[in-house]
C-alpha positions in Angstrom: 115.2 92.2 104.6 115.5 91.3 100.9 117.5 94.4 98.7 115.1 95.2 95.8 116.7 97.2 92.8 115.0 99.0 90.7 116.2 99.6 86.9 114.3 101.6 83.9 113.5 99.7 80.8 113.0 102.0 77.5 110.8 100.9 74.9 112.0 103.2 72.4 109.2 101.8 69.5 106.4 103.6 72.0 108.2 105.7 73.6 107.5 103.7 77.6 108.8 103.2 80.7 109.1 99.9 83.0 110.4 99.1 85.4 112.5 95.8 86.4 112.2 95.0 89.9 115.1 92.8 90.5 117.3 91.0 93.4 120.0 88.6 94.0 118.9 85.0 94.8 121.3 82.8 96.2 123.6 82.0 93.6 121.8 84.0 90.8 119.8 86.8 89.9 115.8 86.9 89.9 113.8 89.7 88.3 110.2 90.8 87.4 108.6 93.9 85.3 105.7 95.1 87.6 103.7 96.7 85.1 103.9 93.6 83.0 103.0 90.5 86.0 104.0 88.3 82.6 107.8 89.3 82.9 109.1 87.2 85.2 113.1 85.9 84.3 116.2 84.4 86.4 120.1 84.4 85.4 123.3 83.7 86.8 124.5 87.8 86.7 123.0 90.7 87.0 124.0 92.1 83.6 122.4 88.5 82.0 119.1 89.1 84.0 118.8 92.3 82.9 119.5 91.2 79.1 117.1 88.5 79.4 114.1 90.7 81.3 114.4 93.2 78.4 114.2 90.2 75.2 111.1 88.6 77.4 109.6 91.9 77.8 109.7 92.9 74.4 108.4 89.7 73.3 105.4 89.7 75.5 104.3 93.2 74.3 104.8 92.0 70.6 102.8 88.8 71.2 99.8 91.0 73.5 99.9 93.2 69.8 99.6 90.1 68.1 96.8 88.7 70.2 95.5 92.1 69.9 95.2 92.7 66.3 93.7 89.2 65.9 91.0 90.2 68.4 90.2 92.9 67.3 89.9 91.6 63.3 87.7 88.7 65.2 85.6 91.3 66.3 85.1 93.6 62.9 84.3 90.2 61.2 81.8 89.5 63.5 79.8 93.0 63.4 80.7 93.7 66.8 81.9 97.2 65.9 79.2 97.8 63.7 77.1 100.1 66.1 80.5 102.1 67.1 81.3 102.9 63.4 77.6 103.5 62.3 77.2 106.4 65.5 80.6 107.7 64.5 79.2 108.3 61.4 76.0 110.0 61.9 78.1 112.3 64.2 79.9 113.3 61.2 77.0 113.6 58.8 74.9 116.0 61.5 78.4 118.0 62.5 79.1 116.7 65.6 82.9 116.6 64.9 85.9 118.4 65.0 88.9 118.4 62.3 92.0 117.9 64.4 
């Protein structure tokens, strides 16, 4: 039976949790973020995969945001939030919300 290890990645910038799932293979390391099926690395050590997980983690997040952001500015050029922003609207006019 293979020996899984589990080790807590911090993003610090959000303020979350992942976790590396990761086990020796052969010669090397292998290792994969499960709540991120993008993550997927392999290293000689332990200490390198770990390294390398965190780096390819962070990058993926920063490229979703990218892909994100561009998305979303797609969509606002295209009207497709019109309806969304004109409701939130006439809720405020008529008093259906709520300072925070």
């Amino acid at each position: 039976m293979e020996h899984i290890q589990t080790v807590k990645i911090h993003d610090i910038e959000y303020d979350t949790t992942y976790t590396a799932h990761i086990k020796q293979n052969c010669d090397g390391w292998i290792g994969w973020i499960k709540e991120h099926p993008k993550v997927k690395c392999e290293d000689t050590t332990k200490e390198a995969l770990l390294k390398n997980l965190e780096q390819t983690l962070f990058e993926t997040l920063d490229a979703d945001w990218e892909a994100w952001d561009k998305q979303i500015e797609e969509d606002i050029k295209a009207g497709k939030l019109d309806q969304l922003r004109d409701e939130a609207l006439e809720d405020l006019r008529v008093g259906r919300c709520t300072d925070l």
